[in-house]
C-alpha atoms as an extended CHARMM CRD file, in Angstrom:
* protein
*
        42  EXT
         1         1  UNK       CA              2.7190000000       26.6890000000       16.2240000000  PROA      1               0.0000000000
         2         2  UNK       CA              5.1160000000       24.6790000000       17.4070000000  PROA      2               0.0000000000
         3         3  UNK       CA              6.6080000000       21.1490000000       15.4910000000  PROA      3               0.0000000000
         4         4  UNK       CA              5.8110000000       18.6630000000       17.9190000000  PROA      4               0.0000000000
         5         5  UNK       CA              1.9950000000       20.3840000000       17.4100000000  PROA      5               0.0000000000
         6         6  UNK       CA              2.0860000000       20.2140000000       13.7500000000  PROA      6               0.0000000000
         7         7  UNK       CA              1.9180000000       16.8340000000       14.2080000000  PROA      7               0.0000000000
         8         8  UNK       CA             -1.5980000000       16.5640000000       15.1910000000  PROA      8               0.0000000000
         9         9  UNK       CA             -2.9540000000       18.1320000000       11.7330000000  PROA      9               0.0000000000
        10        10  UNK       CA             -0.8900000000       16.2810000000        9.2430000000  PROA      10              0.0000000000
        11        11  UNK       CA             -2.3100000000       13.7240000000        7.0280000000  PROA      11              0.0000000000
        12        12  UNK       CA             -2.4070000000        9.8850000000        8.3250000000  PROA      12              0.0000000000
        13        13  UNK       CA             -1.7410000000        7.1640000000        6.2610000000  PROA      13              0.0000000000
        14        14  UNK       CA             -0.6940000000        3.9420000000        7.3720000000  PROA      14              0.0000000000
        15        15  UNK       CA              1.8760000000        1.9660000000        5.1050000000  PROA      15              0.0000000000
        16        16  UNK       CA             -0.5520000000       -0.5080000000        4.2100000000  PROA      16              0.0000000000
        17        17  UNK       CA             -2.1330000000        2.1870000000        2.2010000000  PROA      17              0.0000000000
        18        18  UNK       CA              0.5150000000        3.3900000000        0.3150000000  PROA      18              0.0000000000
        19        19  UNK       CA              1.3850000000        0.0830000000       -0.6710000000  PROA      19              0.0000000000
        20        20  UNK       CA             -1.5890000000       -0.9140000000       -1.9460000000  PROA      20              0.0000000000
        21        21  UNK       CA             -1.5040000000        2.1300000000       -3.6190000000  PROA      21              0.0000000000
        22        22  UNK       CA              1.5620000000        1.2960000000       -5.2830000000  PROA      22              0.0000000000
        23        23  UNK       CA              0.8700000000       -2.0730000000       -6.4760000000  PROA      23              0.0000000000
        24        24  UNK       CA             -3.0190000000       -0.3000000000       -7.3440000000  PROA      24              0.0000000000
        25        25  UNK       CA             -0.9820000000        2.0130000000       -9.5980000000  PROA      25              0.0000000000
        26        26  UNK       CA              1.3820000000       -0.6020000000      -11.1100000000  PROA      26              0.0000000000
        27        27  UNK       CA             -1.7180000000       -2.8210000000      -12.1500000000  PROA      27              0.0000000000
        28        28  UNK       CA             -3.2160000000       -0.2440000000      -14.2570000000  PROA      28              0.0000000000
        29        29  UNK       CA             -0.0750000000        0.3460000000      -16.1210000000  PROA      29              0.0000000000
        30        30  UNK       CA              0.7590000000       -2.7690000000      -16.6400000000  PROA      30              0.0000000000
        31        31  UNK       CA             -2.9100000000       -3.8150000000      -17.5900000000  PROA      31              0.0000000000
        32        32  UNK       CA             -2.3540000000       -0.6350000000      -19.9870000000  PROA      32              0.0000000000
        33        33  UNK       CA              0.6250000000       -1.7420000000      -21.6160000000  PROA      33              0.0000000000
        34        34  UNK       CA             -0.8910000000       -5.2130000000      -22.0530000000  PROA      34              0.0000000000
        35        35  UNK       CA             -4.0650000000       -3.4880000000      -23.8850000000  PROA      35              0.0000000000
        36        36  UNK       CA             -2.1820000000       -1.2690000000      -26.1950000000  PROA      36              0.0000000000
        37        37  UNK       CA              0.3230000000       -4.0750000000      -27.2020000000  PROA      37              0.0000000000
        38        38  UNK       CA              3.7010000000       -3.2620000000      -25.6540000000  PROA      38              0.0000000000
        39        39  UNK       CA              3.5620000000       -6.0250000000      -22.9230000000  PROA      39              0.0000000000
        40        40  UNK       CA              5.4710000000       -8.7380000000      -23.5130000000  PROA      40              0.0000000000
        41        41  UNK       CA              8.0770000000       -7.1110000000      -25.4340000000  PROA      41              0.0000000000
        42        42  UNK       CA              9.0990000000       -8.6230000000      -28.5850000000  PROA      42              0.0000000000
């Protein structure tokens, strides 16, 4: 197989979906922080 053909099999994802993904992720840690008490910082 050649590169420009590997192209056609590889995984899509368009950037809107890995930023949401990243903000996704950073919501549940925050909201994780804030239930077990180390958000704010004291």
């Amino acid at each position: 197989m050649r590169y420009f053909e590997a192209d056609d099999t590889s995984i899509k994802l368009s950037p809107k979906m890995i930023i949401g993904a990243c903000i996704g992720a950073g919501v549940v840690v925050m909201g994780l922080n804030i239930a077990f008490g180390l958000w704010p910082p004291k």
